[in-house]
VOGU-3710 file (C-alpha; in Angstrom, 3 decimals, decimal comma):
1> xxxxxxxxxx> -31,645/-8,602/-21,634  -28,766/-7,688/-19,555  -25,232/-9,105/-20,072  -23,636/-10,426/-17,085  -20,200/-11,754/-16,901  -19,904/-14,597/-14,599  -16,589/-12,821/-13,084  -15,830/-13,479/-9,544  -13,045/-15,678/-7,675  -14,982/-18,790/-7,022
11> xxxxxxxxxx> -13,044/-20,018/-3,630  -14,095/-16,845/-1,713  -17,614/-18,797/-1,140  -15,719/-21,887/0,180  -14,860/-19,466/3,538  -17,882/-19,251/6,007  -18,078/-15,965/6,470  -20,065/-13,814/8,440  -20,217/-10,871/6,944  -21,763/-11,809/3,420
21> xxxxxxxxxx> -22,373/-9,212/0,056  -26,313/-8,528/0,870  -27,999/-5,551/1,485  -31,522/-4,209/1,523  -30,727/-0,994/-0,713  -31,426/-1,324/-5,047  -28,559/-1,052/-7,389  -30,753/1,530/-8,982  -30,817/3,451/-5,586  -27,311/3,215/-4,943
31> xxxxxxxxxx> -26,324/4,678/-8,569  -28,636/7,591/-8,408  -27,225/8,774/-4,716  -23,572/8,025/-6,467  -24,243/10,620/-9,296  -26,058/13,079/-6,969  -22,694/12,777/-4,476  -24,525/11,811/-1,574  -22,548/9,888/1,259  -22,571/6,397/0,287
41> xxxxxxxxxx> -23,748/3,951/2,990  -21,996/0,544/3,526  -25,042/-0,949/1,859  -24,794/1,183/-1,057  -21,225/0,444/-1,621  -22,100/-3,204/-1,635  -24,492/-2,407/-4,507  -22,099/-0,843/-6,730  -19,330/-3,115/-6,357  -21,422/-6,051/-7,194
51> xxxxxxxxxx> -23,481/-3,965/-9,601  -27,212/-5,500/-7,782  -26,331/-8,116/-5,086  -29,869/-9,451/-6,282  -28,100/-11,215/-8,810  -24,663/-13,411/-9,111  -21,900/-12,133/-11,644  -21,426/-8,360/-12,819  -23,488/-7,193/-15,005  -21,773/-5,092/-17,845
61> xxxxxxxxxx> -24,089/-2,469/-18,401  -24,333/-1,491/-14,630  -20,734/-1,850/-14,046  -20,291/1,082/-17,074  -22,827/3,085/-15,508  -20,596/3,166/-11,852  -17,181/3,770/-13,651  -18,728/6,842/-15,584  -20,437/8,183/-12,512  -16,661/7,843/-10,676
71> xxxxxxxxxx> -14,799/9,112/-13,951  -17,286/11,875/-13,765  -16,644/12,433/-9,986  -12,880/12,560/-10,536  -13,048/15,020/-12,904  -14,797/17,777/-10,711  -12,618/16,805/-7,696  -9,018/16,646/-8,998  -9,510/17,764/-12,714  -7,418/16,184/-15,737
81> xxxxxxxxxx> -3,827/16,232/-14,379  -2,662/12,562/-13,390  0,149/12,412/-11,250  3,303/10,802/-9,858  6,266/10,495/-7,822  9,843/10,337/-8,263  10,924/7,732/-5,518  12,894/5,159/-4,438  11,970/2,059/-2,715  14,353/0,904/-0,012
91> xxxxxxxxxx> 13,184/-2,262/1,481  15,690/-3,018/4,644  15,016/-6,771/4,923  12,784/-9,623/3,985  13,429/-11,844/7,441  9,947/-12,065/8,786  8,439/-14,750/10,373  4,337/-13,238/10,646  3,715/-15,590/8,487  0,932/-14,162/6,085
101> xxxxxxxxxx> -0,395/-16,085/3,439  -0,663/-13,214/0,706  2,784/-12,846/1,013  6,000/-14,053/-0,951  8,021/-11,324/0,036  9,809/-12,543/3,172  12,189/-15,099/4,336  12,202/-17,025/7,348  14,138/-14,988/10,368  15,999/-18,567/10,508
111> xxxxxxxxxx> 17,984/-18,193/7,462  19,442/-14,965/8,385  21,269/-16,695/11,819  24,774/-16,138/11,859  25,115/-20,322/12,202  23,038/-21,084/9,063  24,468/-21,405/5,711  23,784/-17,937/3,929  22,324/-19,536/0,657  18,419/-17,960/0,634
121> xxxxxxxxxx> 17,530/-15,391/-1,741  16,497/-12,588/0,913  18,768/-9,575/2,336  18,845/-6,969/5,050  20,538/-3,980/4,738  22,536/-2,135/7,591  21,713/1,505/8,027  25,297/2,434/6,033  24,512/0,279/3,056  20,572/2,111/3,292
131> xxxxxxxxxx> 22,155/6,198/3,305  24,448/4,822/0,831  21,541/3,681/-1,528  19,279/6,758/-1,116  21,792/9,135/-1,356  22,305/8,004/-5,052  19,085/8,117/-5,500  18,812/11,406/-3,924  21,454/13,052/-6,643  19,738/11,516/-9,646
141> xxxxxxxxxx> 16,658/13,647/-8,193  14,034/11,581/-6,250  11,940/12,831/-3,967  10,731/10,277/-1,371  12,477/7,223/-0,359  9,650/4,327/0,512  10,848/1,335/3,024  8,387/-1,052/4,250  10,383/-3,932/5,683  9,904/-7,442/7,238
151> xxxxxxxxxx> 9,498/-8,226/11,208  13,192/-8,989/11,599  13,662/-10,266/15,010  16,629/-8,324/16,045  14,964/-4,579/14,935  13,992/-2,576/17,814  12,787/0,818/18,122  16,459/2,606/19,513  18,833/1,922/22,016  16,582/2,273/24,947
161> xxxxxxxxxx> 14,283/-0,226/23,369  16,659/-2,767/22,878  17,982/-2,633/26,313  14,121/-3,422/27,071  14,178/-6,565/25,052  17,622/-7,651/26,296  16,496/-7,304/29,619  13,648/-10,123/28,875  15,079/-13,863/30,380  16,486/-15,452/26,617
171> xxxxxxxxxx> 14,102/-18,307/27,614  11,110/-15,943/27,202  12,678/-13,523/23,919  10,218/-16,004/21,754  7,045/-14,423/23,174  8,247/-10,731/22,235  9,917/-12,268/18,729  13,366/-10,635/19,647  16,759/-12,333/19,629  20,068/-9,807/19,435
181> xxxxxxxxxx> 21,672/-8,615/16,208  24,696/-10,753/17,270  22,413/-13,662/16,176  22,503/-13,050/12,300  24,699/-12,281/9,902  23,482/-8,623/9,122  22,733/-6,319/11,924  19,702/-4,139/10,469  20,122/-1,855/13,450  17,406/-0,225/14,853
191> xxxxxxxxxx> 14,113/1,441/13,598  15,657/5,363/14,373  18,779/4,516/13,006  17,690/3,254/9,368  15,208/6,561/9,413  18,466/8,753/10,780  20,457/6,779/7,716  17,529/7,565/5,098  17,410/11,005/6,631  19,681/12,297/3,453
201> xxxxxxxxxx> 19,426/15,746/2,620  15,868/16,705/2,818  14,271/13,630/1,357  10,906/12,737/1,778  10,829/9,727/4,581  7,637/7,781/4,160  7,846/4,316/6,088  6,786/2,334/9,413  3,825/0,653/8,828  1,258/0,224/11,500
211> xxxxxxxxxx> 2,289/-3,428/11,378  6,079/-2,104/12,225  5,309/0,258/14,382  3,648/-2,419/16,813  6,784/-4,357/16,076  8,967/-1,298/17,373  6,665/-1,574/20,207  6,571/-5,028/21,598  7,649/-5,550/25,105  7,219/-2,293/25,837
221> xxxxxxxxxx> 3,694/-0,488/27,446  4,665/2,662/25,195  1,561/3,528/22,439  2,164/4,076/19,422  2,134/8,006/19,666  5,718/7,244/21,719  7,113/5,332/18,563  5,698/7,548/15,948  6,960/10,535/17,483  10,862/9,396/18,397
231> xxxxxxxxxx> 10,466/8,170/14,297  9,622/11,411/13,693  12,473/13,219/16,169  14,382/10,357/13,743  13,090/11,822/10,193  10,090/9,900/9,227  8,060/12,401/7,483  4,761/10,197/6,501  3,659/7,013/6,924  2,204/4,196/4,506
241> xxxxxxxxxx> -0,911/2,181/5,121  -0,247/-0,800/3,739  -0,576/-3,739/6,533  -4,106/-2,905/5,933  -4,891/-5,857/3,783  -8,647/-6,127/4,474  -9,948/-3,953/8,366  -12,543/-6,339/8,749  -11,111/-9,257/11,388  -12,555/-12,205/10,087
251> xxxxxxxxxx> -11,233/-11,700/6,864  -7,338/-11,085/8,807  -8,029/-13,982/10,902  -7,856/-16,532/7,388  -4,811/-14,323/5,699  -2,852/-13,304/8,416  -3,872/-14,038/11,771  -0,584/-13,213/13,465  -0,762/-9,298/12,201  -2,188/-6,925/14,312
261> xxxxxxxxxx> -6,069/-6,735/14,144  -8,077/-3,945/12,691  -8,473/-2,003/15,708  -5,167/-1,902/15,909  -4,461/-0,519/12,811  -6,768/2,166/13,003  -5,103/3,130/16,354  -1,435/2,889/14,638  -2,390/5,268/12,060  -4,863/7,862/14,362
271> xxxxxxxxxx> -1,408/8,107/16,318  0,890/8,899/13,794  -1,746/11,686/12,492  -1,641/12,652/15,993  1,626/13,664/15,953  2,014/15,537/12,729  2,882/12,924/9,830  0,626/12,694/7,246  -0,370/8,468/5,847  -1,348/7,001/3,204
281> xxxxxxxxxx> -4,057/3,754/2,814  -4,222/0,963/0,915  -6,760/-1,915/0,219  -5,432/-5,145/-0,776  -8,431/-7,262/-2,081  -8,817/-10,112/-4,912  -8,405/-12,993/-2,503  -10,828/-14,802/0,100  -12,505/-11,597/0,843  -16,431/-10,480/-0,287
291> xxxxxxxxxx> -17,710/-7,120/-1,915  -18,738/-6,567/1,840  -15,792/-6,776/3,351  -14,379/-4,668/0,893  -17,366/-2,247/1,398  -16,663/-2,296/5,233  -12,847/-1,593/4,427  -14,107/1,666/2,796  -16,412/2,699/5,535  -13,373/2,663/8,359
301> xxxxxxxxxx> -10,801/4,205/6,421  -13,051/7,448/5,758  -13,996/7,223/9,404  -10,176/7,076/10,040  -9,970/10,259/7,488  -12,951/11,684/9,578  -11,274/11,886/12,168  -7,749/12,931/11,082  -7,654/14,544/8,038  -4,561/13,136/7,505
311> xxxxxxxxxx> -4,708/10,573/4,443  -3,110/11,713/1,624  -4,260/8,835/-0,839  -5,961/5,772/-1,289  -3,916/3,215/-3,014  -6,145/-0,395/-3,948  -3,863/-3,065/-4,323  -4,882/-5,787/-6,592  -3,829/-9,599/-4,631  -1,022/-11,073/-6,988
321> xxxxxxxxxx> -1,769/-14,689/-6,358  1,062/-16,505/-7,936  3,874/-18,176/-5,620  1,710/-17,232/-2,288  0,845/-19,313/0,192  -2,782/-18,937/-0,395  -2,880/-20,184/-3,846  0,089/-22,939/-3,300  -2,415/-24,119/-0,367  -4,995/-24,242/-2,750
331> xxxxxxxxxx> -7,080/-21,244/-0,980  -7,215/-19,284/-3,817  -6,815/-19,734/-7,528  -7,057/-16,260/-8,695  -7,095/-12,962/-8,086  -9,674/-10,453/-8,680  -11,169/-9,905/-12,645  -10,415/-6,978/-14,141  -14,227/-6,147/-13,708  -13,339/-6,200/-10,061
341> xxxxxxxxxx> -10,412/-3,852/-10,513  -12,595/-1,382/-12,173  -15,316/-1,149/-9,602  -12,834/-1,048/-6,785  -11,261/2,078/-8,418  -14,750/3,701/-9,156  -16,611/2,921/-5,593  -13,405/4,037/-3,850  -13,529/7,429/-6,100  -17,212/7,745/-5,152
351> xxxxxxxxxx> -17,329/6,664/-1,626  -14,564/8,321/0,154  -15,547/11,463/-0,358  -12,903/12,977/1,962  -9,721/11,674/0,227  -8,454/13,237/-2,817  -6,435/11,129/-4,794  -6,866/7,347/-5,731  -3,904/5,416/-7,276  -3,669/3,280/-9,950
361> xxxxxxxxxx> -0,879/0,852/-9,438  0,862/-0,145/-12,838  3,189/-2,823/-10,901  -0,457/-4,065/-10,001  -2,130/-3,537/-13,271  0,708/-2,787/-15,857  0,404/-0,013/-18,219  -2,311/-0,557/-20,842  -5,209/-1,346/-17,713  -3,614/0,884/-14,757
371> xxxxxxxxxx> -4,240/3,742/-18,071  -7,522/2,461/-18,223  -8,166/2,700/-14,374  -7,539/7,060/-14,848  -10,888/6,556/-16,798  -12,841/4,790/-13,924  -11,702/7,600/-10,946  -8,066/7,101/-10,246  -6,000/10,440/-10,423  -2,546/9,173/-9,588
381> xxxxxxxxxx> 0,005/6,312/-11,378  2,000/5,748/-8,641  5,929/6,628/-9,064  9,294/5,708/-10,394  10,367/3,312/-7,662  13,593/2,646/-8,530  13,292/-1,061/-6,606  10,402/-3,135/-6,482  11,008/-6,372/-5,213  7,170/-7,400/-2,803
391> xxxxxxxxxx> 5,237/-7,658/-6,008  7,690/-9,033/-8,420  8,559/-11,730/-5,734  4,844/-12,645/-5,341  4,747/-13,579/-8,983  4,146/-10,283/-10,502  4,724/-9,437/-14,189  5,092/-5,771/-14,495  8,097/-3,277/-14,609  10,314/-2,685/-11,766
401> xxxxxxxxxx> 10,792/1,176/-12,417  9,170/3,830/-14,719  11,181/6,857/-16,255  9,130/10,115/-16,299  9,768/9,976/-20,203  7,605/6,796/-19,886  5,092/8,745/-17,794  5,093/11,409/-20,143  4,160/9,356/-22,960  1,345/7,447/-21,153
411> xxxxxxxxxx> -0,391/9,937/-19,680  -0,485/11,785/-22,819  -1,475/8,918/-24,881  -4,822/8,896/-22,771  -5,468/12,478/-22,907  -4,189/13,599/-19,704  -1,817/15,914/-18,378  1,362/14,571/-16,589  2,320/16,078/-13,437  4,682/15,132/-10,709
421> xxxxxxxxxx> 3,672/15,606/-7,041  5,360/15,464/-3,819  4,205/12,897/-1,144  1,877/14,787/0,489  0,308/16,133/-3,647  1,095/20,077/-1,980  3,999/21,004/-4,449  3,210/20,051/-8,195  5,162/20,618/-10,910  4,112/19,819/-14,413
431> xxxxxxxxxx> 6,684/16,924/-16,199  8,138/18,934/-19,143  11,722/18,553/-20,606  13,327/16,626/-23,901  13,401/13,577/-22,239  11,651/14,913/-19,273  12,944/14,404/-15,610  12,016/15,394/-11,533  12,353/18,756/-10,206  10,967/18,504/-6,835
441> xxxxxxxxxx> 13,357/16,647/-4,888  16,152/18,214/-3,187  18,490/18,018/-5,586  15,985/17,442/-8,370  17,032/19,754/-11,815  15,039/18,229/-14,724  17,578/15,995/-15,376  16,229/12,518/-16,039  15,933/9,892/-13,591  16,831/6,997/-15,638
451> xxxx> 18,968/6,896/-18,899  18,207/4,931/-21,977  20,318/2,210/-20,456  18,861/1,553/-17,154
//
């Protein structure tokens, strides 16, 4: 007899959903068009991730059979190097009034008024403070500076943008969520100027999310190929997918119905492909969501890669449910299993076909399971990000940085071969050194990152 484990997030069945984890195609089916490397179907994907949707719970023999087939996969596609990034994340501010329930990272846009007391725990950052940060990091030798931001109210795309949402009567600014920089305490500037300030050197810009980039937008008719391009005249080079939560709209409509919707978010991203920057994408799942919304999720990001060619990665993001709105509301009570995280890994490895790398996220998983993730199809471990403050404010218990000694000495311990990448994985360069440090960024030497004290 099979053994099942009865692993799965009970409250997702409390949501009425229409979209539901059924399909008319066998586990047994599913698995053998896996292993041959046929294109998986939606339906198929729904098989694997629930290993049989004929039956509740996962069962454990099936689930082994889908991360060997993906382990398997990743092997003939990227080989045995796993590798990461020496980065920095620069977070400008966590004002942000969207309102999404997954999230713990912002701060009402209220607190930051120039005529409130300034006694919250969030920040913003002016452009100075921002060049002042990554050009630090910059000389202790990253190589990409990461910002993904809150909706502050007073950002706008440039100058010509503000003047835009100035010109809107003050008894109307509510409906385009603007209100001057004079209003708050910290002016965060605009969008082109915190790019222009992280612009140091030649550092790898990767920031504006589709969900900022229709803030940079609003009260304007420009599309998004206007803002991505004047980012990139700014000195964005690539742009991260996260925003993308679940791209099926019933699902956004319970977690955060005041983001943009999935069509927009395929439209962001198509646009910033179209003019030259490569993106990543992300899948953050674990909460209210089914195995078929998760399926569907796959299916439009490798139509989105279809069409562009310009993902880079595919990053799943396990939900962190402590100190969220969903779980304080009593929505949730937990986020995905670890059975859960393994089959995400392995069906993303084996259904989009057209994307490279997937990315195990220690700050998601923490060491000992994001090292057993590289064994069910992820080829990446994420990077040093000096700051991490989203997931450790959402209740996460992982690190806050990693030292490329500490890479070293996990990858190895799991029979792999460290390497550290650029953003876009063209330059590699294997990690080597006694202790071991970057060498790609601009002013990268070997020298490590992090000393013994940090």
């Amino acid at each position: 007899m099979a053994a099942f484990e009865p692993e799965t997030n009970v409250p997702r069945d409390e949501f009425d959903f229409e979209i539901r984890p059924t399909s008319d195609q066998s586990f047994a089916d599913a698995l053998r068009r896996a292993r041959d490397g046929s294109r998986l179907t939606v339906a198929d994907a729904i098989e694997l991730l629930t290993t049989g949707s004929d039956a509740p719970g996962i069962d454990r023999e099936r689930k082994e059979a889908v991360l060997e087939a993906a382990d398997r996969r990743r092997a003939e596609v990227v080989g045995e190097e796993v590798t990461v990034v020496a980065n920095l994340n620069n977070n400008v501010t966590t004002a942000c009034d969207t309102g999404c329930l997954f999230c713990n990272f912002k701060d009402s846009a209220e607190q930051f008024r120039a005529d409130r007391p300034d006694d919250h725990p969030g920040f913003t950052k002016t452009p100075a403070e921002s060049r002042e940060i990554v050009a630090e990091a910059v000389e202790r030798g990253i190589y990409e500076v990461t910002s993904v931001s809150g909706l502050h109210p007073a950002f706008a795309l440039d100058e010509e943008h503000r003047e835009l949402l100035e010109a809107v009567d003050p008894a109307d600014r509510g409906t385009v969520n603007y209100r001057p920089p004079d209003a708050y305490t910290t002016d965060p500037g605009t969008y082109v100027e915190q790019i222009e300030a992280m612009s140091v050197g030649d550092v790898h810009v990767h920031s504006m999310t589709p969900e900022e980039a229709a803030h940079a937008r609003r009260g304007t008719d420009w599309d998004y190929r206007e803002v991505y391009r004047r980012l990139a005249d700014a000195g964005l080079d690539s742009v991260p997918g996260t925003a993308a939560e679940i791209l099926v709209d019933e699902v956004r409509d319970v977690i955060c119905p005041a983001k943009i919707d999935t069509g927009e978010w395929l439209a962001a991203m198509e646009a910033a492909a179209d003019v030259g920057l490569d993106v990543t994408s992300t899948i953050m799942y674990g909460h209210v969501e089914n195995e078929a919304h998760r399926a569907l999720h796959l299916k439009r990001v490798r139509d989105l890669q279809d069409r562009t060619g310009a993902i880079t990665e595919f990053v799943p993001l396990s939900f962190v449910h402590p100190n969220t709105p969903l779980a304080e509301n009593g929505m949730v009570d937990s986020g995905a299993t670890r059975s859960e995280d393994e089959l995400m890994i392995a069906v993303s490895r084996l259904f989009l076909d057209n994307i490279e790398h997937i990315q195990s996220s220690w700050v998601k998983y923490g060491d000992e399971f994001g090292l057993k993730l590289l064994s069910c199809g992820a080829d990446d471990f994420m990077g040093t990000i000096l700051s991490e403050e989203i997931t450790a404010r959402a209740g996460g218990d992982f690190g806050q940085y990693r030292s490329f000694a500490d890479y070293d000495e996990l990858i190895r311990s799991v029979g792999r071969r460290p390497v550290e990448r650029s953003t876009d994985y063209r330059q590699r360069e294997p990690i080597r050194g006694e202790p071991p440090g970057p060498r790609l960024g601009p002013q990268a030497d070997g020298t490590p990152l992090l000393d013994d004290s940090a």
